[in-house]
N, C-alpha and C positions, 0 to 999 in steps of 0.2 A: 297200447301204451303200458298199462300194468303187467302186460306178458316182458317187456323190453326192460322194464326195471328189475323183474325178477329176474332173467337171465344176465343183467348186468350185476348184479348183486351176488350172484351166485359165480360170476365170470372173480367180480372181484375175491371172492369166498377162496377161489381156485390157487390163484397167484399168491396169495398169502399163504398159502399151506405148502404152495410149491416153494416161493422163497424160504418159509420156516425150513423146511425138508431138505433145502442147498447150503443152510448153515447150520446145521446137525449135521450133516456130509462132511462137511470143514471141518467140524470139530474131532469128529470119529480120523478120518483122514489124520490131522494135523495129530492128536492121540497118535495113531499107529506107527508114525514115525517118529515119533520120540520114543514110544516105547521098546523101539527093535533095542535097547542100548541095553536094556534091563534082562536079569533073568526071570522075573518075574513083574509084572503091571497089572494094574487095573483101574479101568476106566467107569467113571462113574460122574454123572450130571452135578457132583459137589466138588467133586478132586478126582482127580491122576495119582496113583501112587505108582511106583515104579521100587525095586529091590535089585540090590548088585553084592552082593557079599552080604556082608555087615551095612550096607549104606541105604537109607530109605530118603527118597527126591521125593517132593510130593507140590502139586500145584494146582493151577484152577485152569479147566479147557476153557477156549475159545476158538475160536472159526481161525484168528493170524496163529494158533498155535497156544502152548502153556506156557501160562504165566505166573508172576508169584510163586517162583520156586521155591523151595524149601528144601537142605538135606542135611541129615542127623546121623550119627553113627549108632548102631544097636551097641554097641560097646562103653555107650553114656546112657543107655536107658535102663532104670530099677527096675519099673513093673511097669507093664499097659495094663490096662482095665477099659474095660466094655460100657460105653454110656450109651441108652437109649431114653430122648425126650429128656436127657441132664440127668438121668437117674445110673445107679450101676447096675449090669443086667447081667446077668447068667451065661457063661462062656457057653455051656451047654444046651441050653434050652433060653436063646433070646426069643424075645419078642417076633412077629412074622412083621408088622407094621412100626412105622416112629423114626424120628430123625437120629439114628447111630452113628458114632464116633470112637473114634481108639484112642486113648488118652495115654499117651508115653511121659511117665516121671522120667525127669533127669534127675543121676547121681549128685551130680555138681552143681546145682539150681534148685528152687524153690517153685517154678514156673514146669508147664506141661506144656505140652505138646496134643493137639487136638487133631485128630483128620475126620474130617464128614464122609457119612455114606449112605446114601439112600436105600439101603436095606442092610436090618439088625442079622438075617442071618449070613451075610455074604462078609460085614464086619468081622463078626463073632468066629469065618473059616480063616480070617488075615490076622486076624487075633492071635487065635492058637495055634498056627504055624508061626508068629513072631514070634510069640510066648515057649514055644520050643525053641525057637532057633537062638534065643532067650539065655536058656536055661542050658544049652551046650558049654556055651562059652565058659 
């Protein structure tokens, strides 16, 4: 009897890791096809960002697909700035750990623009290629 609970426990252990593992598939999936639109994306467990010119979409994956779009012109952004844990962090040398973010000023606003991303330095490479493409214009 204790052997039958263990493999039922362990059965059920299975299915949940499999279900988790079929909706992360959903979402990478449902990700890759939004992204073909962009010249550049990036998928990440906080946001989707996606680049087409001048134009940054950005939203939150889910398994039906991204939701809570969002999309800004780099042509109304002053300055991004690198937050790691709410603090501002080093374009150059972030942090390897912490909750990072791109915080885009608008020209025309008093209000920012926030995208999350679970690693400071994979932020900090979308950073400074905004921050250049930035500074073209």
């Amino acid at each position: 009897m204790e052997r039958g609970l263990f493999w039922l426990s362990l059965l059920a252990v299975f299915f949940g890791l499999a279900w988790a593992g079929r909706k992360e598939f959903q979402k990478v999936e449902a990700y890759r096809l939004w992204a073909e639109q962009f010249e550049r994306a990036k998928y990440d467990l906080y946001a989707v960002i996606g680049q087409q010119g001048d134009e940054l979409t950005w939203g939150t994956p889910t398994s039906q697909g991204i939701v809570d779009t969002k999309t800004f012109s780099l042509k109304q952004v002053q300055s991004i700035r690198l937050l790691v844990d709410g603090e501002a962090a080093d374009w150059n040398n972030p942090p390897a750990k912490g909750l990072a973010e791109l915080e885009f000023f608008d020209s025309n606003s008093t209000d920012s623009i926030r995208i999350p991303f679970t690693e400071p330095p994979l932020a900090a490479q979308w950073g400074q290629f905004l921050q250049k493409r930035l500074e073209s214009h």
